[in-house]
TISEKOL-102739 format. One record per residue: z, y, x of N, C-alpha, C in turn; residue in one letter. Coordinates in steps of 0.02 Angstrom, whole numbers. Last residue first. Example, Ala and Ser with C-alpha at 12.3 -4.5 7.8 and 13.67 -1.06 7.14 Angstrom:
# TISEKOL-102739
      nc3      nc2      nc1     cac3     cac2     cac1      cc3      cc2      cc1   roba
      354     -112      642      357      -53      684      394        2      645      S
      390     -284      660      390     -225      615      390     -165      660      A
This chain:
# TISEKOL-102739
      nc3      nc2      nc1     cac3     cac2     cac1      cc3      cc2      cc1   roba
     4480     4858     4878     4418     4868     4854     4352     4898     4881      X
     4575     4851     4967     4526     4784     4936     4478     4790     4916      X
     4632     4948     4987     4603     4932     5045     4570     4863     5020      X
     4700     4998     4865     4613     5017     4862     4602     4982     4950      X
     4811     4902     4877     4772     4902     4808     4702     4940     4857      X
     4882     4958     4973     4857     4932     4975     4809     4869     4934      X
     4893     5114     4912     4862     5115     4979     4823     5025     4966      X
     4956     5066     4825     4907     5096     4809     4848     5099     4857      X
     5083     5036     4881     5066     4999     4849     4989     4997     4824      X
     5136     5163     4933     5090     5133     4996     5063     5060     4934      X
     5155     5242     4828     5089     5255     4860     5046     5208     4917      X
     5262     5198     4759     5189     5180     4740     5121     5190     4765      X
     5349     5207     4888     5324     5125     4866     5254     5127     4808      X
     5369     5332     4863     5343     5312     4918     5296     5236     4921      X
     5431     5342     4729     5359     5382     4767     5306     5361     4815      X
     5523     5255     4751     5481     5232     4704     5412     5278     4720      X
     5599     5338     4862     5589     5266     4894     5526     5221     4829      X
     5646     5447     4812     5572     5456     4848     5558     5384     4885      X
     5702     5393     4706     5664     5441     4697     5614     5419     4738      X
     5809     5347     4797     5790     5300     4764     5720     5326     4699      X
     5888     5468     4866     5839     5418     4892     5795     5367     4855      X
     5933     5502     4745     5865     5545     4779     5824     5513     4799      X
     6018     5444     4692     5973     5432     4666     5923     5469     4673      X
     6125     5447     4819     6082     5387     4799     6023     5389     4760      X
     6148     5607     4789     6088     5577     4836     6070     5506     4846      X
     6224     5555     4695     6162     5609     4676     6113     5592     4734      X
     6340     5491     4770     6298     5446     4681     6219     5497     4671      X
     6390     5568     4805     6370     5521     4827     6301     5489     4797      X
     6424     5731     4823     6453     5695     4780     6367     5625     4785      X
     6505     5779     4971     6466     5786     4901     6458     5736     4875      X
     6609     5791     5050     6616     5835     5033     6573     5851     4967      X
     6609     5661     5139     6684     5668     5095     6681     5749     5020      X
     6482     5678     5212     6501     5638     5144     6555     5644     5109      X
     6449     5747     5302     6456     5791     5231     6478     5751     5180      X
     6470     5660     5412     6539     5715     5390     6532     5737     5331      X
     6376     5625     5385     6438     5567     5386     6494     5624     5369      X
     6268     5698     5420     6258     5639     5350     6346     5649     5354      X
     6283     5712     5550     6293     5778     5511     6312     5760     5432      X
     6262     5582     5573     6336     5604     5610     6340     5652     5563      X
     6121     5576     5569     6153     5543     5514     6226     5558     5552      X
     6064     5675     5644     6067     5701     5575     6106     5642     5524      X
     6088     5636     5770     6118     5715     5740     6121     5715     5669      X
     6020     5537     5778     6076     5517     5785     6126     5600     5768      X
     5886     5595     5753     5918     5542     5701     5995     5534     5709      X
     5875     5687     5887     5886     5689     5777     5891     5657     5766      X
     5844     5564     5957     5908     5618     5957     5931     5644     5886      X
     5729     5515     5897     5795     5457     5906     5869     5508     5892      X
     5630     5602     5895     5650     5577     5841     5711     5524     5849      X
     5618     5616     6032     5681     5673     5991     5671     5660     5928      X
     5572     5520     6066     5638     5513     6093     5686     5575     6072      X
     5440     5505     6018     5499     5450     5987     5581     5461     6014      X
     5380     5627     6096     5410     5623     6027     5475     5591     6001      X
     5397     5563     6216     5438     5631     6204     5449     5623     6154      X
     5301     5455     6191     5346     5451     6205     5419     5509     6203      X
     5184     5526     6133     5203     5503     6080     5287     5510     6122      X
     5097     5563     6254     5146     5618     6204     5175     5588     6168      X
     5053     5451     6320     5101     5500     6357     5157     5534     6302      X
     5025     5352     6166     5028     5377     6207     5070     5418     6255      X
     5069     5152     6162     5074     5204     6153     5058     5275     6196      X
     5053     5032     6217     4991     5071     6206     4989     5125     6177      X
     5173     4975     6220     5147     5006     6284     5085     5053     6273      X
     5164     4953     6102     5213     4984     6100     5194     5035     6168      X
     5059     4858     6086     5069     4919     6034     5110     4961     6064      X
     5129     4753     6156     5077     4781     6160     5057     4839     6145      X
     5244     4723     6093     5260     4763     6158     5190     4793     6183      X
     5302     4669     5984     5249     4731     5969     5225     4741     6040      X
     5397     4570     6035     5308     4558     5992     5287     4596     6008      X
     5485     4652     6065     5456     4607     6116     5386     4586     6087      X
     5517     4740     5969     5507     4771     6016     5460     4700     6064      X
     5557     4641     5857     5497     4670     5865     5478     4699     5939      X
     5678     4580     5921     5614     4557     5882     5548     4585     5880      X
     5742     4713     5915     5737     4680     5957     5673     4647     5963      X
     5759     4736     5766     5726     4775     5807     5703     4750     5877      X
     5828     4608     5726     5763     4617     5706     5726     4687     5742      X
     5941     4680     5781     5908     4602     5832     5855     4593     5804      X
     5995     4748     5705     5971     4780     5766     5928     4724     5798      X
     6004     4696     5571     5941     4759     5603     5926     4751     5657      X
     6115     4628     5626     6046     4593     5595     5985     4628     5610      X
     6198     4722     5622     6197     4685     5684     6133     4658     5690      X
     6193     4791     5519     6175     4808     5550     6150     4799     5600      X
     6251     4684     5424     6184     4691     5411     6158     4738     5486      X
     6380     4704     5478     6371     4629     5503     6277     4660     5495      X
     6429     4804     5459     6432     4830     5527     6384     4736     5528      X
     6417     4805     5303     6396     4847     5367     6356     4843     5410      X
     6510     4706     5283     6441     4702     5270     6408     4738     5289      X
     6626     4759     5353     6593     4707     5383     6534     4686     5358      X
     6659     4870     5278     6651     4880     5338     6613     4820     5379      X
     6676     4814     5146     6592     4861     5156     6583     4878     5225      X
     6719     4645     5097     6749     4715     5117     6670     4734     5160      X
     6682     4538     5044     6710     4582     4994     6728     4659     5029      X
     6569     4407     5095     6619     4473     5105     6621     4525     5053      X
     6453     4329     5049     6517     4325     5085     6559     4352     5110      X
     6386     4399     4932     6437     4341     4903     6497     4322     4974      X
     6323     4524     5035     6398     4519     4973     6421     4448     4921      X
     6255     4456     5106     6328     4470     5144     6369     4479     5071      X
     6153     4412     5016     6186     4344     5037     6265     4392     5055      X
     6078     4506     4974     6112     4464     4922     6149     4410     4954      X
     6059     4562     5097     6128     4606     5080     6131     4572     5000      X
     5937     4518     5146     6000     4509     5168     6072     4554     5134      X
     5843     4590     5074     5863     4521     5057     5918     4505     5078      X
     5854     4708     5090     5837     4685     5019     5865     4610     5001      X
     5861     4726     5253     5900     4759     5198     5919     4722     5124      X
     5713     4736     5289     5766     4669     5303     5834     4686     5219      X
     5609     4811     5290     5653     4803     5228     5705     4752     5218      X
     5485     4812     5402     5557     4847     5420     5612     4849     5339      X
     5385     4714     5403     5403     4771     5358     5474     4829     5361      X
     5420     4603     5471     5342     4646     5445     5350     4698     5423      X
     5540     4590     5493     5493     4607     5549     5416     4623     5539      X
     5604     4594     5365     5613     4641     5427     5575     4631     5459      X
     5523     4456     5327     5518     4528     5303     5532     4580     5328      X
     5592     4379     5406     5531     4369     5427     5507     4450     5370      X
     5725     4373     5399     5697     4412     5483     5632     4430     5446      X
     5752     4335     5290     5775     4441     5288     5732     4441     5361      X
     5715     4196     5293     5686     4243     5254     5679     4334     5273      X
     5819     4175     5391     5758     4175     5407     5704     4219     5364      X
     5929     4207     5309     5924     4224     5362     5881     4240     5389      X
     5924     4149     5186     5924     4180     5196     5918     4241     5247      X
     5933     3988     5243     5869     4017     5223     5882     4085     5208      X
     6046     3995     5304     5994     3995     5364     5941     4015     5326      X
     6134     4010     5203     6138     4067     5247     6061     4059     5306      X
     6114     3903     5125     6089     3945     5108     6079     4030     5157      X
     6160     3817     5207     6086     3811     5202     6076     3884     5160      X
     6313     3868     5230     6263     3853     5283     6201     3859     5264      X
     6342     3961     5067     6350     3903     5094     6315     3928     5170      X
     6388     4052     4951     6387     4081     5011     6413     3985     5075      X
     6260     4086     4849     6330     4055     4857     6323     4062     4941      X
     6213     4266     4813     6200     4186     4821     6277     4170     4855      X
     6189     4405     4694     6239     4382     4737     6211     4293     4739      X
     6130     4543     4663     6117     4461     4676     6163     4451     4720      X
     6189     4665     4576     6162     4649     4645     6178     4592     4642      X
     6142     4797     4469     6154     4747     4470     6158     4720     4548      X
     6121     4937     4418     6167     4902     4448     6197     4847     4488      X
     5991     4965     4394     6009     4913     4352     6085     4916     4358      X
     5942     5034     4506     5961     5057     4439     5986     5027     4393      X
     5946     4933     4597     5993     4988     4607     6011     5018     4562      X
     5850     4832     4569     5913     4810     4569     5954     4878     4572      X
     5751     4937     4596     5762     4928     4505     5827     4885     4516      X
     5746     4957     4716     5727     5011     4667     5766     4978     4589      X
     5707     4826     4770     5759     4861     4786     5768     4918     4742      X
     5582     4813     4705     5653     4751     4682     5693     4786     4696      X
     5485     4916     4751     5502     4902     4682     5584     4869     4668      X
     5508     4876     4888     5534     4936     4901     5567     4934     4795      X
     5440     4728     4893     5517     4731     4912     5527     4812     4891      X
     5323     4790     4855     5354     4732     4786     5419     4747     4830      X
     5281     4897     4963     5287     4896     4872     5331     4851     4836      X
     5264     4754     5042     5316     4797     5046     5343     4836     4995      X
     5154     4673     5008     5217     4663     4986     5294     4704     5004      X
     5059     4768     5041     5077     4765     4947     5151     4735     4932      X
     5062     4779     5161     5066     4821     5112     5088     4815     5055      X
     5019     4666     5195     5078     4695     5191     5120     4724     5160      X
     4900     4653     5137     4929     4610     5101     5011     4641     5106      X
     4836     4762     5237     4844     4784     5154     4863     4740     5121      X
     4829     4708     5343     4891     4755     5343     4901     4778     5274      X
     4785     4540     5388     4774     4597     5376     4840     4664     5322      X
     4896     4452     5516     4883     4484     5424     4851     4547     5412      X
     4908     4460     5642     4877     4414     5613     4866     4423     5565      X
     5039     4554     5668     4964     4568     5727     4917     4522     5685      X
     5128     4569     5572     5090     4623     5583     5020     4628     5624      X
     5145     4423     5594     5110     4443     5550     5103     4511     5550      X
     5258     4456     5703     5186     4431     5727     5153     4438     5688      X
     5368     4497     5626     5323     4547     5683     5271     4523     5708      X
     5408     4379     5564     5377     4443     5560     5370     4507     5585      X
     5452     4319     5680     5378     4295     5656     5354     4344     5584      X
     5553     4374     5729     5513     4371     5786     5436     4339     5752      X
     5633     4373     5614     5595     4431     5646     5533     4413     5674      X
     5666     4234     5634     5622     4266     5556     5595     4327     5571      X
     5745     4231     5740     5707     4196     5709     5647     4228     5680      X
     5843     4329     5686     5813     4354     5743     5746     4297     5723      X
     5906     4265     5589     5886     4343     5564     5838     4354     5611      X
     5968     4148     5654     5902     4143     5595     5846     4218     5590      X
     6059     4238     5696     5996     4211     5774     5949     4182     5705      X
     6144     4290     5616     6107     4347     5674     6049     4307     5720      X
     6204     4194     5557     6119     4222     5505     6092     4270     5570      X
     6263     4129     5671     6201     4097     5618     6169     4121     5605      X
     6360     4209     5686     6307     4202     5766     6244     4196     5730      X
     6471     4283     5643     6397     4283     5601     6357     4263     5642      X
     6564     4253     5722     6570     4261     5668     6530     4245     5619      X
     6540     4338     5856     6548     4242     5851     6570     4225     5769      X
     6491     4449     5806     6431     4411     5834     6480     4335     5846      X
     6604     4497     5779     6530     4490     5714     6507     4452     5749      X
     6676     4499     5903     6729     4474     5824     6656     4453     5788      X
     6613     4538     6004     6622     4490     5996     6643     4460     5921      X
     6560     4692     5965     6525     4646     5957     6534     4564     5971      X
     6701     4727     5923     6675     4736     5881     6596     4685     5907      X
     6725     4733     6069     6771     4704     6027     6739     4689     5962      X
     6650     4837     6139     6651     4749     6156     6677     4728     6103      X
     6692     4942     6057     6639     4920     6056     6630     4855     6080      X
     6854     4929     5985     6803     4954     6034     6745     4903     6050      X
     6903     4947     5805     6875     4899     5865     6839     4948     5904      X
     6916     5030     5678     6952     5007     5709     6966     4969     5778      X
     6763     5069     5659     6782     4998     5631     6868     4989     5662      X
     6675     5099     5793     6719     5115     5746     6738     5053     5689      X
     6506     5046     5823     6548     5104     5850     6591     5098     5776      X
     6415     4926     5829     6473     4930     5856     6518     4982     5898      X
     6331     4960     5715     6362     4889     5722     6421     4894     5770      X
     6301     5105     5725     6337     5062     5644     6366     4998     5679      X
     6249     5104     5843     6296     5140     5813     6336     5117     5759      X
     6125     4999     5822     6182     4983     5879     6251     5037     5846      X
     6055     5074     5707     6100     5002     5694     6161     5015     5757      X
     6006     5208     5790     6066     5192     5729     6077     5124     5708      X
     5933     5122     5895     5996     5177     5915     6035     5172     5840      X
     5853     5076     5808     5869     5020     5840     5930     5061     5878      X
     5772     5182     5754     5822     5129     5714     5861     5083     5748      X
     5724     5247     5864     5763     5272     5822     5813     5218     5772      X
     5626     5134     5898     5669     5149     5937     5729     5191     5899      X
     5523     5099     5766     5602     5032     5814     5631     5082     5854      X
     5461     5167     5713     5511     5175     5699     5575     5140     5721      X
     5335     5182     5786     5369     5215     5780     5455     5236     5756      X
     5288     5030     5747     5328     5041     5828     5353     5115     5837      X
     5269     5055     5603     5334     5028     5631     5355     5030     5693      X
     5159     5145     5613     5201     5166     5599     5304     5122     5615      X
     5092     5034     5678     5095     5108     5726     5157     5137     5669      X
     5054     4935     5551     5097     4918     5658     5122     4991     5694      X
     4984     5028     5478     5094     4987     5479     5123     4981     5526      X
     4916     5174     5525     4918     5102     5496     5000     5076     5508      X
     4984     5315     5453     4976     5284     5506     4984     5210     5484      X
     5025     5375     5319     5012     5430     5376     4975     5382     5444      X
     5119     5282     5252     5042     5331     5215     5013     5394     5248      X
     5198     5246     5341     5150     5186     5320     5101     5222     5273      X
     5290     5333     5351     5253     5354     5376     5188     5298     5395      X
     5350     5314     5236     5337     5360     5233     5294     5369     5275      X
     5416     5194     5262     5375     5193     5194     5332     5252     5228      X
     5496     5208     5368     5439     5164     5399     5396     5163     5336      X
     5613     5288     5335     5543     5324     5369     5496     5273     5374      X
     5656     5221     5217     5609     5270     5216     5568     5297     5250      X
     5675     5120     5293     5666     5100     5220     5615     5170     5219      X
     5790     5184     5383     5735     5124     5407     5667     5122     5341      X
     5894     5246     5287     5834     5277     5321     5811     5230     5363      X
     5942     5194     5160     5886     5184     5166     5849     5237     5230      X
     6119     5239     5134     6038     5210     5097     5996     5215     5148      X
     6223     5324     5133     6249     5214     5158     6174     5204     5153      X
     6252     5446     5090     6236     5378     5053     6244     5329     5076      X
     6253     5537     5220     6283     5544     5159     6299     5497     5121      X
     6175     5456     5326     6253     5454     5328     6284     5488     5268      X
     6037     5457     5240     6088     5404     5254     6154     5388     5286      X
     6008     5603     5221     6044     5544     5177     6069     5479     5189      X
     5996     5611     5368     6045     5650     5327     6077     5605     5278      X
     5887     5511     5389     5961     5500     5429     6006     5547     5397      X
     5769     5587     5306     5794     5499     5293     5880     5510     5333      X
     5780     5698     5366     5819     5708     5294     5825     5652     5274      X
     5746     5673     5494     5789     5709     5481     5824     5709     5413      X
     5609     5602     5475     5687     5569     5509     5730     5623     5493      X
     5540     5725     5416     5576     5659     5380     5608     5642     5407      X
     5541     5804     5514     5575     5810     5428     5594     5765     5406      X
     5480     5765     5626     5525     5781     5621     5588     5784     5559      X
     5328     5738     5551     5391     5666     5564     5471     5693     5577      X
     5312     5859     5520     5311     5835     5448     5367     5757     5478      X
     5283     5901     5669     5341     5922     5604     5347     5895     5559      X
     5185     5835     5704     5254     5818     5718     5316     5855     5695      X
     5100     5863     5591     5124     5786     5598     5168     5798     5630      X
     5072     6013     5653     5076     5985     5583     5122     5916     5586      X
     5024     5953     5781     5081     6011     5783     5126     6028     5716      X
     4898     5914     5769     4947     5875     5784     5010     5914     5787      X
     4851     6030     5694     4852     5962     5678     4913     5923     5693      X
     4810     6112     5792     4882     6153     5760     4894     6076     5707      X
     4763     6055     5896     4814     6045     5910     4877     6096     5855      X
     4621     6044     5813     4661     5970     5844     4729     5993     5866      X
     4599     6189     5809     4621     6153     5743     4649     6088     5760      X
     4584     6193     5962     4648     6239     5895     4662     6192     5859      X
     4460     6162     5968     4533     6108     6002     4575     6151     5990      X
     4387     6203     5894     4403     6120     5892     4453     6112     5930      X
     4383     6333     5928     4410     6319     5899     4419     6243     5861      X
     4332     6310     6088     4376     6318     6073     4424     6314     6034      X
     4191     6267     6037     4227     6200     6063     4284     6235     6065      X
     4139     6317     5875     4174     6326     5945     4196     6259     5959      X
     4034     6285     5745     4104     6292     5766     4108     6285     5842      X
C-alpha cells in the first residue's frame, strides 16, 4: 500500500467519526428539546464505545455545559441575573455538595481504572431505564442531611460519568412539585458538575488536539440548533414516542458499554 493511500484511508476515517459525532449530538439535542431526556446521557454513552471515558467526557463538557447554562438561566419568566439569583440562593446546598461530589468524580476518571467505570455507568444507565418503564420515580424526604447526601452522591457520579441526572432528580421531585424549577434547579447542578470537571480534566482537556477544538465548537453550535429545533417540534409530536426512543438507545447503549466493561477484565 501507498503512503498516499494511507493517508486517504486516515483522513476518509477521520471524516467518518466526525460525522458519526455530528449525528449524534444532533439527534441526542433533537430529542432532548422534544422529550426533556437524556442528551448528556447519550452522547457521553455513545461515544464511551468510540473513545476511552476521560476523552469521551472532555468531549462532552463543552456542549453540555452551553445547554445546562441555557436551561438554567434562559426563560422561566426571569431574566437571566434573576433566574440565577432566585435558584442559586435557593438551592446554594445541593449546588455546592453537587459541585463537591463532582470535583471527586472527575478525579476518579484519572485514578480508576476506566472498566470499573464503566460498569457502573451500565448499572446507572440500567436503573434509569427501568425506573422509566416502570413509571415509577423515587422520591426521598426532602430534609438537610438528606439533601447533602444526595448532593454529594449526584456530584460524585456526574463527574465520573456524566449521569448526575439519576440520582439527583429522586431528591428535586420530593422537593418541588413544579417541572420549571426541577429543571432549571437540576440544570444548575449540571452545569457546576461541568465546571468540576473542566478544572480536573484540564489536563486532558489542554491535551486536546488543534482539530478536535473546531470540532467541539460545532458540536456546541449544533447542539444549541438542534435542541431549540427539539423545543419548537415539541407542541407538535407526540412526546411519550420519543421518550421511548431515547430509552431504546439509552438500553443499547448501556449494554454495550456494560460489555465493553465486562471484556476489559478479561
Amino acid at each position: 500500500m501507498s503512503v498516499r493511500s494511507t493517508v486517504m484511508d486516515i483522513a476518509d476515517s477521520d471524516s467518518t467519526q466526525t460525522l458519526l459525532l455530528i449525528a449524534i449530538f444532533a439527534l441526542a439535542s433533537l430529542l432532548h428539546g422534544i422529550s426533556g431526556l437524556g442528551v448528556t446521557l447519550v452522547t457521553t454513552t455513545a461515544l464511551a464505545s468510540m473513545y476511552p471515558l476521560p476523552h469521551a467526557i472532555v468531549l462532552v463538557i463543552f456542549p453540555s455545559l452551553l445547554l445546562n447554562a441555557m436551561t438554567w438561566l434562559a426563560g422561566g419568566g426571569r431574566s437571566i441575573w434573576q433566574n440565577f439569583i432566585y435558584y442559586g440562593r435557593r438551592y446554594w446546598l445541593l449546588a455546592l455538595t453537587s459541585l463537591l461530589g463532582s470535583i471527586l468524580g472527575a478525579k476518579l476518571l484519572l485514578w480508576v481504572d476506566s472498566a470499573y467505570i464503566l460498569l457502573v455507568l451500565a448499572a446507572v444507565i440500567g436503573f434509569y431505564v427501568i425506573s422509566a418503564l416502570l413509571g415509577k420515580q423515587i422520591r426521598l424526604p426532602d430534609t438537610k442531611p438528606v439533601l447533602i447526601i444526595v448532593g454529594f452522591s449526584a456530584g460524585i457520579i456526574g463527574g465520573a460519568t456524566n449521569a448526575m441526572s439519576t440520582i439527583l432528580m429522586m431528591y428535586l421531585l420530593s422537593a418541588s412539585n413544579d417541572k420549571n424549577t426541577i429543571a432549571k434547579v437540576g440544570n444548575m447542578c449540571y452545569f457546576l458538575g461541568k465546571i468540576a470537571q473542566i478544572i480536573v480534566l484540564r489536563e486532558p482537556i489542554m491535551a486536546l488536539s488543534s482539530g478536535e477544538w473546531p470540532l467541539i465548537t460545532l458540536l456546541s453550535v449544533l447542539s444549541i440548533a438542534a435542541l431549540l429545533a427539539g423545543i419548537r417540534l415539541r407542541r407538535y409530536l407526540p412526546q411519550a414516542r420519543f421518550r421511548q426512543l431515547i430509552l431504546l438507545i439509552l438500553t443499547l447503549l448501556g449494554i454495550r458499554v456494560g460489555w465493553q466493561g465486562i471484556t476489559a477484565f478479561l
